[in-house]
C-alpha positions in Angstrom: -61.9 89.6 -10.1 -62.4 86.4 -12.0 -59.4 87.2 -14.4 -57.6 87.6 -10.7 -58.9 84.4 -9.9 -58.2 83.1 -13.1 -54.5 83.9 -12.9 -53.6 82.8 -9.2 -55.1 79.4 -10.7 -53.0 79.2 -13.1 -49.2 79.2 -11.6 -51.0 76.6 -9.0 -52.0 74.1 -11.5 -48.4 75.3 -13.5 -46.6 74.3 -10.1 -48.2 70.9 -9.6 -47.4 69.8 -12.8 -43.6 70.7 -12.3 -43.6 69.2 -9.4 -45.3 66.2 -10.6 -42.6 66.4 -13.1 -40.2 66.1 -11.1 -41.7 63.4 -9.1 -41.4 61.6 -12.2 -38.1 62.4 -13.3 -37.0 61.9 -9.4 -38.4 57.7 -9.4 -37.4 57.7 -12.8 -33.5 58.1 -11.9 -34.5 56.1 -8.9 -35.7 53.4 -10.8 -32.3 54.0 -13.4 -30.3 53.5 -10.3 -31.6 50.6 -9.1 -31.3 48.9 -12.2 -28.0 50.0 -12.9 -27.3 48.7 -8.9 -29.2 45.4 -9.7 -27.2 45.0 -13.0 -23.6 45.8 -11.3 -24.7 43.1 -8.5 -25.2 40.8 -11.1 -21.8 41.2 -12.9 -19.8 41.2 -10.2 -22.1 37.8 -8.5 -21.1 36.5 -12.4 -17.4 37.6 -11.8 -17.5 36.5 -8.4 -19.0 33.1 -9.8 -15.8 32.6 -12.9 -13.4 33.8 -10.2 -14.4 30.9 -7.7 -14.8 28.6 -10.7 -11.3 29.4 -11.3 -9.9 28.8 -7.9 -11.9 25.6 -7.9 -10.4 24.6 -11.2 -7.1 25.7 -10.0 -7.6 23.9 -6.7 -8.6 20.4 -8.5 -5.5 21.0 -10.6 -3.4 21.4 -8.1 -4.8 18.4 -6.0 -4.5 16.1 -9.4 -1.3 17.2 -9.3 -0.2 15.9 -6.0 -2.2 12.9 -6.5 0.1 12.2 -9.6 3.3 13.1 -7.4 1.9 10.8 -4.7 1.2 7.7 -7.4 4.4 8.6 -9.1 6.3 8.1 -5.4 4.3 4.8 -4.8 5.5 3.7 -8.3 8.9 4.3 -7.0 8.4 2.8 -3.8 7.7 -0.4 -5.6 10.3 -0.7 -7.5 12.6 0.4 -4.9 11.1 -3.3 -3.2 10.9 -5.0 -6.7 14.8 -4.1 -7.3 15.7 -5.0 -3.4 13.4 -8.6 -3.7 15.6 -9.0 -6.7 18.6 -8.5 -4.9 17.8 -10.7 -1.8 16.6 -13.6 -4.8 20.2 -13.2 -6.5 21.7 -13.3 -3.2 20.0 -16.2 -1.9 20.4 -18.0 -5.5 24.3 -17.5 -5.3 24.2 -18.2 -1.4 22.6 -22.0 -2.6 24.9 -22.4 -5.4 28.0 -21.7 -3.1 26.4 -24.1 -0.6 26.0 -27.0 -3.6 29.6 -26.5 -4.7 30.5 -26.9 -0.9 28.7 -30.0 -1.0 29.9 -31.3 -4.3 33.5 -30.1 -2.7 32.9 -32.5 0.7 31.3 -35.3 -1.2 34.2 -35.3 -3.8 36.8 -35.3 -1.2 34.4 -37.8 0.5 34.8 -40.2 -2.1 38.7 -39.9 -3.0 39.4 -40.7 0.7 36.9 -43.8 0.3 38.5 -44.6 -2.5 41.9 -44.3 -1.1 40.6 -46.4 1.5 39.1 -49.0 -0.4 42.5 -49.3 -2.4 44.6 -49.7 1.2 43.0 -52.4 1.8 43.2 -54.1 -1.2 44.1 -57.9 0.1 47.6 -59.1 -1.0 48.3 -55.8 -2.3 52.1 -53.6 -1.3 51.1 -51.1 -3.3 47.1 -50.6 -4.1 47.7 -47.2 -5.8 50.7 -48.2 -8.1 48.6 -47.9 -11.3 48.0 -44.0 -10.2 51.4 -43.3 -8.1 54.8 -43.3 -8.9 56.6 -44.7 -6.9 59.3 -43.6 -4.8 63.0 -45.0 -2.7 61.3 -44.3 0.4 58.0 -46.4 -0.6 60.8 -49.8 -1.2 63.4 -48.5 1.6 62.8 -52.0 3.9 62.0 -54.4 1.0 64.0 -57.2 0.0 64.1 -58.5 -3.5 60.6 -61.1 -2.9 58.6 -57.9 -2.0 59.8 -55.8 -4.8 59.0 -59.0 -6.6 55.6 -59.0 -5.6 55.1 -55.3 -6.2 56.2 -56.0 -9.5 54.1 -58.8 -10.5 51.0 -57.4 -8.8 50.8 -54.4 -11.5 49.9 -57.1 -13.8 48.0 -59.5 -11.6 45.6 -56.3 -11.9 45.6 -56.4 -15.5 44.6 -60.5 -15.3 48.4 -61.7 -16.7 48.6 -65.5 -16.3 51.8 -66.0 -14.4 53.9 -68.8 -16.0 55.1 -69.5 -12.9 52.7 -72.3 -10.8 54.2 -70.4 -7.6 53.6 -67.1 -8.6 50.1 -68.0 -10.1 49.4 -69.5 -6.8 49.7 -66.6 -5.0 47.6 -64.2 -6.5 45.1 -66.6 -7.1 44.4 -66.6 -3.1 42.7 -62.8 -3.7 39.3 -62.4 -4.8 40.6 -59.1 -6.6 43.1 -61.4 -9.2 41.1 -62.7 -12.6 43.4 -64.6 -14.4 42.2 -63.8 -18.0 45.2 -62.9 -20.2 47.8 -65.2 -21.8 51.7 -64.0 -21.2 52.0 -64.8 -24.6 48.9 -62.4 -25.6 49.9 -59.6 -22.8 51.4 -56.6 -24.5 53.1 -54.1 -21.7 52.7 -51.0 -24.2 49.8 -51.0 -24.8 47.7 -52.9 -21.3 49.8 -50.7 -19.1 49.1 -47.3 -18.2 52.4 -44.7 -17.9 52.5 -44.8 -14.6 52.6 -48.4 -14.4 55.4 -48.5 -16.7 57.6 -45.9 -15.0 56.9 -48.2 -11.6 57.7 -51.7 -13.5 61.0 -50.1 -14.9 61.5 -48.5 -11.0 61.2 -52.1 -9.6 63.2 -54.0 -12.2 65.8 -50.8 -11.4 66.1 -51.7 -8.1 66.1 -55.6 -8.1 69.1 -55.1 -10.6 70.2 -53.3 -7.9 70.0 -56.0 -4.6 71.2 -58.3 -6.7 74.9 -56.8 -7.3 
């Protein structure tokens, strides 16, 4: 009876250890699992992690990149305005030199007529501007021989020539403009006279020769 008792025992206790065995074996695995779950969470949170450190990298490059883009247009921009202030200066610096020579222009032709004035109304004077003009047959056309005369001896009444003559001395010395300074004797024509007074003395000599026929 005991040995009975003794055996039934035995596959009891054998069966509680198996399935404490088990038990073991069962939360072991468990327990493998989880770590195995907590270690996979962890690589892909790390992956996870690298990948969004990538985009973010990816992102800043990408924003750098415009940002150089947008500095490199502003560079532009400014010396698209540079080049165009340029342009307007030039422009405005050749629009003042064109108004200068306009004004050097005007006052030049200012002071010729002035000075074509001033010699018109020389005093005493037929022909003011016979040191710088020939002269032509339709400037003596109405003269008679006193006025071609007087035209003649006033090219050198303007180079001071004493005038042998008392009468013709006393006529240019009536005009503030006559200095008598220079001898006949000491006057030399070639060299006192300019060309164009020379060609007007030998026109006026030409054409008192010619009344006098």
């Amino acid at each position: 009876m005991a040995d009975q008792e003794n055996k039934v025992k035995q596959p009891q206790e054998e069966s509680a250890a198996d399935r404490k065995k088990t038990l073991i074996i069962v939360i072991g695995t468990i327990i493998a699992l989880l770590l195995m779950c907590i270690a996979l969470a962890n690589k892909n949170s790390k992956a996870a992690d690298e990948a969004a450190a990538t985009d973010e990298e990816e992102v800043v490059s990408v924003e750098e990149e415009a940002e150089d883009e947008e500095d490199a247009d502003d560079e532009d921009d400014k010396d698209a305005d540079d080049k165009e202030d340029e342009d307007d200066a030039d422009a405005e610096e050749k629009e003042d030199a064109d108004a200068k020579e306009d004004e050097d222009d005007a006052d030049a032709e200012k002071a010729e007529d002035e000075d074509k004035a001033d010699a018109a109304d020389v005093e005493g004077m037929l022909f003011p501007d016979s040191a710088d003009e020939e002269l032509t047959d339709a400037d003596i056309k109405d003269m008679d021989i006193d006025d071609l005369r007087t035209a003649l001896n006033e090219i050198y009444a303007r180079h001071g020539y004493i005038f042998t003559k008392e009468e013709t001395l006393d006529q240019f010395k009536q005009y503030d403009w006559y200095e008598p300074t220079v001898d006949a004797k000491d006057f030399d024509a070639d060299t006192d006279l300019n060309d164009v007074e020379k060609a007007n003395v030998a026109f006026l000599k030409a054409a008192i020769k010619a009344l006098k026929k």
